[in-house]
TILUMZA-814966 format. One record per residue (C-alpha): residue in one letter; y, x, z. Coordinates in Angstrom, 1 decimal, always signed. Each point is the difference from the previous one (the first is absolute). Layout:
! TILUMZA-814966
+------+--------+--------+--------+
: code :     c2 :     c1 :     c3 :
+------+--------+--------+--------+
:    A :      Y :      X :      Z :
...
+------+--------+--------+--------+
//
This chain:
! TILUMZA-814966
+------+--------+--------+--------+
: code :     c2 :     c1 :     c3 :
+------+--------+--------+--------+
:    X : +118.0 : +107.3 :  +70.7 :
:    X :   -1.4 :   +1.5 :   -3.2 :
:    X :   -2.6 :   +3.5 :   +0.7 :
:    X :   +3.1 :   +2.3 :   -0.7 :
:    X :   +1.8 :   -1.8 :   +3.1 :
:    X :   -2.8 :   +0.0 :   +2.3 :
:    X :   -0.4 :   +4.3 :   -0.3 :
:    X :   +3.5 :   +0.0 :   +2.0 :
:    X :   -0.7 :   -2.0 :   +2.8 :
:    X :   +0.0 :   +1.7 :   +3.5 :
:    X :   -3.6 :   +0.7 :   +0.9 :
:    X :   -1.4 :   +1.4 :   +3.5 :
:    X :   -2.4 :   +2.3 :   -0.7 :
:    X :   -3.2 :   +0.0 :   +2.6 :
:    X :   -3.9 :   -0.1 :   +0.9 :
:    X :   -1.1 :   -2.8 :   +2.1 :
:    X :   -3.6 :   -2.5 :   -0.5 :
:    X :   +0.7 :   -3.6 :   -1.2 :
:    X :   -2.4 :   -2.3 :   -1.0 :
:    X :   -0.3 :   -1.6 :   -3.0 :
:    X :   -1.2 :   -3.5 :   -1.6 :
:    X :   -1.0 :   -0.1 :   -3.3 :
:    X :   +0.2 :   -3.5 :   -1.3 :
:    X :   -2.4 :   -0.8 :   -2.8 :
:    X :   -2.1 :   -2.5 :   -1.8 :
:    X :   +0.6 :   -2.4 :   +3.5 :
:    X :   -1.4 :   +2.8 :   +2.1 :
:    X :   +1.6 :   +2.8 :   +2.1 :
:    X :   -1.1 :   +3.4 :   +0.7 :
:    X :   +1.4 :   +2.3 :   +2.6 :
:    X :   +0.9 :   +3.3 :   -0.3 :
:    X :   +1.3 :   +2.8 :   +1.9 :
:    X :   +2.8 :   +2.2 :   -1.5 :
:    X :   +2.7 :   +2.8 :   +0.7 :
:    X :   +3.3 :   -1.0 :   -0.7 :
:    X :   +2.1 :   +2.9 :   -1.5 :
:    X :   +3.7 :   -1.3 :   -0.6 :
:    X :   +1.7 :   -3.4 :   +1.0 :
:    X :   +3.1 :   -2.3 :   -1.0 :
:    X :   +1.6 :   -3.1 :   +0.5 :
:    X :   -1.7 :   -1.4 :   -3.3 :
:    X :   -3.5 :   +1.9 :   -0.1 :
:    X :   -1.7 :   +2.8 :   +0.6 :
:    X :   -2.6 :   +2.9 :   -1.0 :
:    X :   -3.7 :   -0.2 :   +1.1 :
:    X :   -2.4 :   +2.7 :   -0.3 :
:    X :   -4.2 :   -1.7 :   +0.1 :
:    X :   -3.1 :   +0.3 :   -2.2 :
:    X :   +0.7 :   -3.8 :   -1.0 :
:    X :   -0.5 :   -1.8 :   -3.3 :
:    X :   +3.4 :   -1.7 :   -0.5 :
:    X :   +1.5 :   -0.7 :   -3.0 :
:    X :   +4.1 :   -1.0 :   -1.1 :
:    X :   +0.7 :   -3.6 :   +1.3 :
:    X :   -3.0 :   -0.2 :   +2.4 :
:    X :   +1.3 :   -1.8 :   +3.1 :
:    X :   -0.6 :   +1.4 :   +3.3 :
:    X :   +1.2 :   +0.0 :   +3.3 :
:    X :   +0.5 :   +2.8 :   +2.3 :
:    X :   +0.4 :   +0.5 :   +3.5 :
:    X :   +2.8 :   +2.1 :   +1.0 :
:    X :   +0.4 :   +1.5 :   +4.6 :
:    X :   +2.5 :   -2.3 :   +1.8 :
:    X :   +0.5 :   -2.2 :   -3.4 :
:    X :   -3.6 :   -1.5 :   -0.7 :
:    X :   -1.7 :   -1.4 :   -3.4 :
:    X :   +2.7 :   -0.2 :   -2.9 :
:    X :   -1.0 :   -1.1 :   -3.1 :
:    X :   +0.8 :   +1.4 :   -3.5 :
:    X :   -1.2 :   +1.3 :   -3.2 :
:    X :   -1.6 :   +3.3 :   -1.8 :
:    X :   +2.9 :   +1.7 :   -1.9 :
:    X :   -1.5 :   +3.4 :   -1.1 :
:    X :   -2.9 :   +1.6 :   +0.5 :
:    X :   -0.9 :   +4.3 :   -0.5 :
:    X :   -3.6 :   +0.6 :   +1.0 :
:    X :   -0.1 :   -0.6 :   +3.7 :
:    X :   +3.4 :   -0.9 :   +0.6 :
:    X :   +1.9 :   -3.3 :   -1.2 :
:    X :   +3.1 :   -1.7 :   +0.7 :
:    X :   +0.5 :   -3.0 :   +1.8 :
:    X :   +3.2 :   -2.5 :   -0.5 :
:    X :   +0.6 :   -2.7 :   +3.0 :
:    X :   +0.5 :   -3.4 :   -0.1 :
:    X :   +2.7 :   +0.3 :   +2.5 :
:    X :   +2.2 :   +3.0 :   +0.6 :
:    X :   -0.8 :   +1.4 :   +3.8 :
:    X :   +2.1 :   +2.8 :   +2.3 :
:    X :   -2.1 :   +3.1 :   -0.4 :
:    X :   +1.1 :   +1.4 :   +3.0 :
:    X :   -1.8 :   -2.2 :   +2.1 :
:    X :   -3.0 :   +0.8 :   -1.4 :
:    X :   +0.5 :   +3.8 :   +1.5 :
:    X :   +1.1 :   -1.1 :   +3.6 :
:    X :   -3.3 :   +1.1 :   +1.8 :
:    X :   -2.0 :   -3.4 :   +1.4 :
:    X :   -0.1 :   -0.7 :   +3.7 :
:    X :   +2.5 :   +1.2 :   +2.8 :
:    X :   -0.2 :   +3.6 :   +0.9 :
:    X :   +0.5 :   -0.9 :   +4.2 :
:    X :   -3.8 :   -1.4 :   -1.1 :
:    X :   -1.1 :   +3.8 :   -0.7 :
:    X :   +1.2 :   +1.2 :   +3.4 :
:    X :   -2.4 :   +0.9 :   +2.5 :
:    X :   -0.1 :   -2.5 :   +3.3 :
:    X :   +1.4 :   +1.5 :   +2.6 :
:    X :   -3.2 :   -0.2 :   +2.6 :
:    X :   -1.4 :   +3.0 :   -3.3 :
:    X :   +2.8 :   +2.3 :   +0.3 :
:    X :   +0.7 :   +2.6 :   +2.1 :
:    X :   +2.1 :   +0.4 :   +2.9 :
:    X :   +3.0 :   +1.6 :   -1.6 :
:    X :   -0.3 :   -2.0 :   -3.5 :
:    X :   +0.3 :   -3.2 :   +2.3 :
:    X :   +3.2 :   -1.5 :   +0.6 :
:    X :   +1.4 :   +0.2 :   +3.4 :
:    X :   -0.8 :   -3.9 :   +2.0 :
:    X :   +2.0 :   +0.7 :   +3.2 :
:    X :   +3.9 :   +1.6 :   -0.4 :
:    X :   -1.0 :   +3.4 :   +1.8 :
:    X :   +3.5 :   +0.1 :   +1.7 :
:    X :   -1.6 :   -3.1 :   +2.2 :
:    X :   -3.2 :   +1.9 :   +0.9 :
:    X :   +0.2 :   +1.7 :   +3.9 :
:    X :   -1.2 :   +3.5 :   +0.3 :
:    X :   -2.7 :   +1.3 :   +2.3 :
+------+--------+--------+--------+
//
């Protein structure tokens, strides 16, 4: 795809923290930094970072982990990033774990937030 190509390409625009590799000299550093839109082929990061065009890197992207690519643009403290390898950007937004794992156990809630263990119908009145 030439640059004019790339401008169309469906984007999902959002703020989440990735972490970056910056690959350089047979070194890497690590860097922290805000992720502001995302496709298939690349996407837009936003970091005090001294990249430059062609610089390759690797990012680390929720629910995808490290994917390697290469500096496209850069605009003060945000730069474009162009994958390797195309990914689904919508598993990137799926939250990570299960949410039963954010429900209280039931010994912690209360009497009428807990669910029912013996079918009352059954129970014998006093």
């Amino acid at each position: 795809m030439t640059n004019v190509d790339t401008r169309q390409v469906q984007r999902d625009s959002l703020f989440l923290l990735a972490r970056l590799r910056v690959e350089e000299g047979g070194t890497e550093t690590e860097y922290q930094v805000r992720v502001r839109n995302l496709s298939a082929g690349g996407m837009m990061a936003e970091a005090p970072v001294d990249v430059v065009r062609g610089m390759a890197i690797s990012v680390e992207l929720r629910n995808i982990g490290w994917i390697r690519g290469t500096v496209a643009w850069r605009q003060a403290n945000r730069f474009g990033i162009a994958f390797t390898h195309e990914i689904d950007p919508s598993v990137v937004r799926v939250p990570v774990g299960n949410t039963a794992e954010l429900e209280s156990p039931r010994y912690t809630r209360t009497p009428a937030a807990a669910k029912p263990t013996v079918d009352p119908s059954k129970l014998r009145r006093v």
